[in-house]
FIPAVEX-581617 format. One line per field, with one value per residue (C-alpha): x, z, y; residue number from 1. Coordinates in nm, 2 decimals. Layout:
<recs>
px	(X ...);
pz	(Z ...);
py	(Y ...);
kevo	(NUM ...);
</recs>
This chain:
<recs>
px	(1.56 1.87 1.63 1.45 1.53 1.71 1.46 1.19 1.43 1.47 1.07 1.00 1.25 1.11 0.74 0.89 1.06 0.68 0.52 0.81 0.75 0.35 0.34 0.58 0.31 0.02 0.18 0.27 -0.08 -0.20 0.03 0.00 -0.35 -0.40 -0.17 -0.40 -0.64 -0.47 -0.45 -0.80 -0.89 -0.67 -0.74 -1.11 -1.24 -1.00 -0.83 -1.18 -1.33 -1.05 -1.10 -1.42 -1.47 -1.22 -1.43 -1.73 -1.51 -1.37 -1.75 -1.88 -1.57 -1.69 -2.08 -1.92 -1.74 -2.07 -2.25 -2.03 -2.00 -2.35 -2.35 -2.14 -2.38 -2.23 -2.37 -2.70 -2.74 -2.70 -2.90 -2.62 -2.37 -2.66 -2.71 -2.36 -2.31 -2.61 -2.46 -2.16 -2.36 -2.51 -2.21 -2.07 -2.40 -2.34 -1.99 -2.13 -2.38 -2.15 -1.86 -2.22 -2.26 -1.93 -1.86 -2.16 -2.16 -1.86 -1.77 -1.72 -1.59 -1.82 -1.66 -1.69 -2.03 -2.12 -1.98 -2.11 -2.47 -2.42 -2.24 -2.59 -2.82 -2.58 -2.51 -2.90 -2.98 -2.65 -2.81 -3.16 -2.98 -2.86 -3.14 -3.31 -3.00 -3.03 -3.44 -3.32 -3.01 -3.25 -3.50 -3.27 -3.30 -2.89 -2.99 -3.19 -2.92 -2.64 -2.80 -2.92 -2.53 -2.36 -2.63 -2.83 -2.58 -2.26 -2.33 -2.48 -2.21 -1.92 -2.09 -2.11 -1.75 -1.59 -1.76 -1.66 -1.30 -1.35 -1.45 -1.12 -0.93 -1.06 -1.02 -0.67 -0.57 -0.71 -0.47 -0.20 -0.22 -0.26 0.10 0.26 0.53 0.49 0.69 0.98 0.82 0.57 0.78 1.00 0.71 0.71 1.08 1.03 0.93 1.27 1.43 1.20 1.30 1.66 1.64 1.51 1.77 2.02 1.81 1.76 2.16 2.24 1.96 2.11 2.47 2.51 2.23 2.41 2.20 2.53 2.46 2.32 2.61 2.59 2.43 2.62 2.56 2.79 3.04 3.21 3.21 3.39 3.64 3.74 3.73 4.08 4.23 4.07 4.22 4.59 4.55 4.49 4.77 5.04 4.93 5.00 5.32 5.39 5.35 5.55 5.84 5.84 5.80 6.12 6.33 6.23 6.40 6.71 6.79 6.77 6.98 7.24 7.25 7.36 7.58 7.85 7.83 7.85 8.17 8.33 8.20 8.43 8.69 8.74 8.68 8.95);
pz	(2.40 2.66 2.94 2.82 2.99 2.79 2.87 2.70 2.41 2.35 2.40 2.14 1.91 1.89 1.86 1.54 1.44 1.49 1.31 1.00 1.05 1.02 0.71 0.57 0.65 0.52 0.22 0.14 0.24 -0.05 -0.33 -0.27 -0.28 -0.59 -0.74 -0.66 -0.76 -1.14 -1.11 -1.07 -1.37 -1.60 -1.51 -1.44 -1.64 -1.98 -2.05 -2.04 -2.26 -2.51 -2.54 -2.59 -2.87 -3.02 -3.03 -3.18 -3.44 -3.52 -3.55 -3.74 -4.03 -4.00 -4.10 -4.33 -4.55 -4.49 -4.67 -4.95 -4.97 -5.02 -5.33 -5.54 -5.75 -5.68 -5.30 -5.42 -5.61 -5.30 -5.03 -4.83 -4.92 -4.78 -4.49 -4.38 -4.43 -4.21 -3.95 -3.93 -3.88 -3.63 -3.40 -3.48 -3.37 -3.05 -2.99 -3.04 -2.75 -2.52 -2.57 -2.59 -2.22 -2.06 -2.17 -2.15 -1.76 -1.76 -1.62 -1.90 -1.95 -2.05 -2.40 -2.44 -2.32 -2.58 -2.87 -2.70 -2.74 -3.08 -3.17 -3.03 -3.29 -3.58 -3.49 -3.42 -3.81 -3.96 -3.83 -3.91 -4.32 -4.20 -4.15 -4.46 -4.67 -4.49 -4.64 -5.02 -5.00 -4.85 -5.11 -5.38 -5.52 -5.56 -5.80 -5.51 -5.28 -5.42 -5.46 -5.12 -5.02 -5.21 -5.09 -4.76 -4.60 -4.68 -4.54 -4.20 -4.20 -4.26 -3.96 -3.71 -3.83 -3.77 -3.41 -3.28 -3.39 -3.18 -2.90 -2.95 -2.98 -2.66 -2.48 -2.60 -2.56 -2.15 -2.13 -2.29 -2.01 -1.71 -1.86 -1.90 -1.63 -1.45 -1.56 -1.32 -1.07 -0.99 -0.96 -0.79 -0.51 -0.30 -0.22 -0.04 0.30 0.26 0.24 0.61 0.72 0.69 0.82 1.16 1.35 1.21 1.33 1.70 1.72 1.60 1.88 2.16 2.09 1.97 2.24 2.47 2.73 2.94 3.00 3.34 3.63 3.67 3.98 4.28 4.26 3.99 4.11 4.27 4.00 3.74 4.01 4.07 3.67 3.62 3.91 3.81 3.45 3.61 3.83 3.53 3.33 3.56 3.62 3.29 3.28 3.58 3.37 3.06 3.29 3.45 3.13 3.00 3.34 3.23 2.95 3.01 3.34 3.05 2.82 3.09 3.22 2.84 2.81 3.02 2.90 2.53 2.60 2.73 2.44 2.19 2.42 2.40 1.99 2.02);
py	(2.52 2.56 2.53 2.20 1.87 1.61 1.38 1.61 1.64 1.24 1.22 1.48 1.31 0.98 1.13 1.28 0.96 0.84 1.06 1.02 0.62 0.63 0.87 0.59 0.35 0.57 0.61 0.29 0.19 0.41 0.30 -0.04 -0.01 0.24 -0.05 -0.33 -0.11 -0.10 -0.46 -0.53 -0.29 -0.46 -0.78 -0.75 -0.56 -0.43 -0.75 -1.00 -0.63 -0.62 -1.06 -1.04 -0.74 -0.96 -1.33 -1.05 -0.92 -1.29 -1.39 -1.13 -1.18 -1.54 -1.47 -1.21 -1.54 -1.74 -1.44 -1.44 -1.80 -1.83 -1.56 -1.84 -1.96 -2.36 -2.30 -2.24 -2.48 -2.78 -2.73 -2.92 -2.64 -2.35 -2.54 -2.59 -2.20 -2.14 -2.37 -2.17 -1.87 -2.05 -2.10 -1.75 -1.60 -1.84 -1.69 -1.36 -1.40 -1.57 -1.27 -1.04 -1.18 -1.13 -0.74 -0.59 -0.61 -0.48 -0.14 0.16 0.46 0.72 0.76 0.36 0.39 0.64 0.38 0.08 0.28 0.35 -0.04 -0.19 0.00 -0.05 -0.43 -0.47 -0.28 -0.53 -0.82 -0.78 -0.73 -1.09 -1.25 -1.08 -1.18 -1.59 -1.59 -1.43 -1.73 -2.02 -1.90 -1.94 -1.58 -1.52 -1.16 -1.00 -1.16 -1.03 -0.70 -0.65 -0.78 -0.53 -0.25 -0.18 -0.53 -0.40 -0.03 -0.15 -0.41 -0.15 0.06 -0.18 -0.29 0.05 0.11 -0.24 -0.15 0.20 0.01 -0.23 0.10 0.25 -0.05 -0.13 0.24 0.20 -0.11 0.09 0.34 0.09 -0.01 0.26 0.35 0.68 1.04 1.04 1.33 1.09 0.77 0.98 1.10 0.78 0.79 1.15 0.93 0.76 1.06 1.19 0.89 0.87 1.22 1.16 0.94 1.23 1.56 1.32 1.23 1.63 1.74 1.54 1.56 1.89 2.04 2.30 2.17 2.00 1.57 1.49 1.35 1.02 0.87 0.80 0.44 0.41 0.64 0.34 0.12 0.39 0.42 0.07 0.04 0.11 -0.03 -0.36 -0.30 -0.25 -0.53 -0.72 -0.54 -0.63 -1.01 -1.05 -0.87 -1.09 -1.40 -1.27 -1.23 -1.54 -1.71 -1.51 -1.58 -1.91 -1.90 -1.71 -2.00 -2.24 -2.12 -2.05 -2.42 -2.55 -2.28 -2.45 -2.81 -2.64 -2.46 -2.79 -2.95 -2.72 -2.72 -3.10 -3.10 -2.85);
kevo	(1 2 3 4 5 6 7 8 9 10 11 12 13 14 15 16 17 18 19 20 21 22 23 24 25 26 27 28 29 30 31 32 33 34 35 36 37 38 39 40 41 42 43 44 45 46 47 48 49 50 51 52 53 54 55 56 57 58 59 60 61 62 63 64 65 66 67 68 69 70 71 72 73 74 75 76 77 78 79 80 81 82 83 84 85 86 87 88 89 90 91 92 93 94 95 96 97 98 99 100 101 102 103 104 105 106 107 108 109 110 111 112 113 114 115 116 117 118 119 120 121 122 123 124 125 126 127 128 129 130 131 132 133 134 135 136 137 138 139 140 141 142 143 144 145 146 147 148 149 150 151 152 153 154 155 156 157 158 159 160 161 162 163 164 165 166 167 168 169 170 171 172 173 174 175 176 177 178 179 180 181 182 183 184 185 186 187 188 189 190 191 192 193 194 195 196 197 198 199 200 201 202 203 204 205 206 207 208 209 210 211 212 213 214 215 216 217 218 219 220 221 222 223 224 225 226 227 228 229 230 231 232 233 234 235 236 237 238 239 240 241 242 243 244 245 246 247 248 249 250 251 252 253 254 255 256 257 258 259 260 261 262 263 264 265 266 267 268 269 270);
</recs>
């Protein structure tokens, strides 16, 4: 170490600076794009999830009020009232295929997959019971309606109702997380390139300055110029003193010419 060159010493100092400024960049480079990255998933792919397991559970409640709309005995009796309940079905069936459309390409865990497996067969079973129950209502049977709705309907209704809320859950519980903020040793991890950072122009100045390796003389080329430094700093130096004293000289003649006249002056009032 005392027989390296400073020059050597300066070299290796920056490359260390360098190296401290690209693992800053590296590792911003990878938090910023682990964030994007948590941006795109809750965007993309929980938030349009969560929306549409949502317009499905808002349908199915809606051809769950048409069913028991259509076990009032007034309904049956006007085929206006059974056919306006069918039309509703009709457009929740439609929102159920468009929502159907948007989050089942969607990417899935493989717990959600394994209730999204299980939600198919149950919803297929629930609205086959549907479609049965639509026949016994346009039929006019309301006994074997309201028998088959309070038996073999309301189980396979109840089943697909409880998985759709599990998917809800798991989908809610994913956003949850995206949310949440970090414990503090990990929030605290991408400050340790500040800290390398800040520590490199102190270990460079503390290598150079403090080196025992003695500064290089300067080059005789400049040897006059640090010579004729301080004579050109006197020179200036007394040119000024020069004009201060003039100035007060200056001064002094003047007050002595008015000292006369002023004597004579209270000499006379006198």
């Amino acid at each position: 170490m005392n027989n390296m060159k400073l020059s050597v010493k300066l070299i290796g100092s920056f490359l260390i600076v360098a190296l401290l400024i690209t693992i800053v960049g590296i590792s911003g480079s990878i938090g910023i794009r682990n964030t994007e990255q948590a941006l795109n998933h809750g965007s993309n792919v929980l938030l349009p999830s969560i929306n549409s397991l949502n317009v499905i559970n808002e349908a199915q409640t809606a051809i769950k009020l048409a069913e028991r709309s259509l076990l009032i005995p007034e309904y049956l009796k006007e085929d206006k009232d059974v056919d306006l309940q069918m039309k509703n079905m009709e457009k929740a069936w439609k929102r159920v295929e468009h929502a159907w459309k948007i989050y089942e390409p969607l990417e899935q865990t493989k717990e959600e997959a394994a209730v999204w497996g299980n939600f198919k067969t149950a919803w297929d079973a629930w609205k086959g019971d549907i479609s049965r129950f639509g026949d016994l209502a346009k039929a006019k049977k309301r006994d074997e309606a309201v028998a088959f709705s309070s038996g073999k309907l309301r189980e396979s209704f109840d089943k697909a109702e409880k998985l759709l809320g599990d998917l809800i859950d798991i989908n809610v519980k994913g956003a949850k997380e995206e949310a949440r903020p970090r414990p503090v040793r990990q929030s605290s991890a991408p400050f340790w390139p500040l800290d390398l950072t800040l520590w490199g122009p102190y270990s460079q100045s503390f290598w150079v300055f403090f080196s025992p390796c003695p500064l290089p003389a300067p080059s005789p080329g400049w040897l006059p110029v640090l010579r004729t430094a301080p004579s050109r700093y006197r020179r200036r130096r007394a040119r000024s003193l020069r004009r201060a004293s003039r100035w007060r000289r200056g001064r002094r003649s003047k007050r002595r010419h008015w000292r006369k006249p002023l004597r004579h002056w209270r000499r006379c009032r006198r």
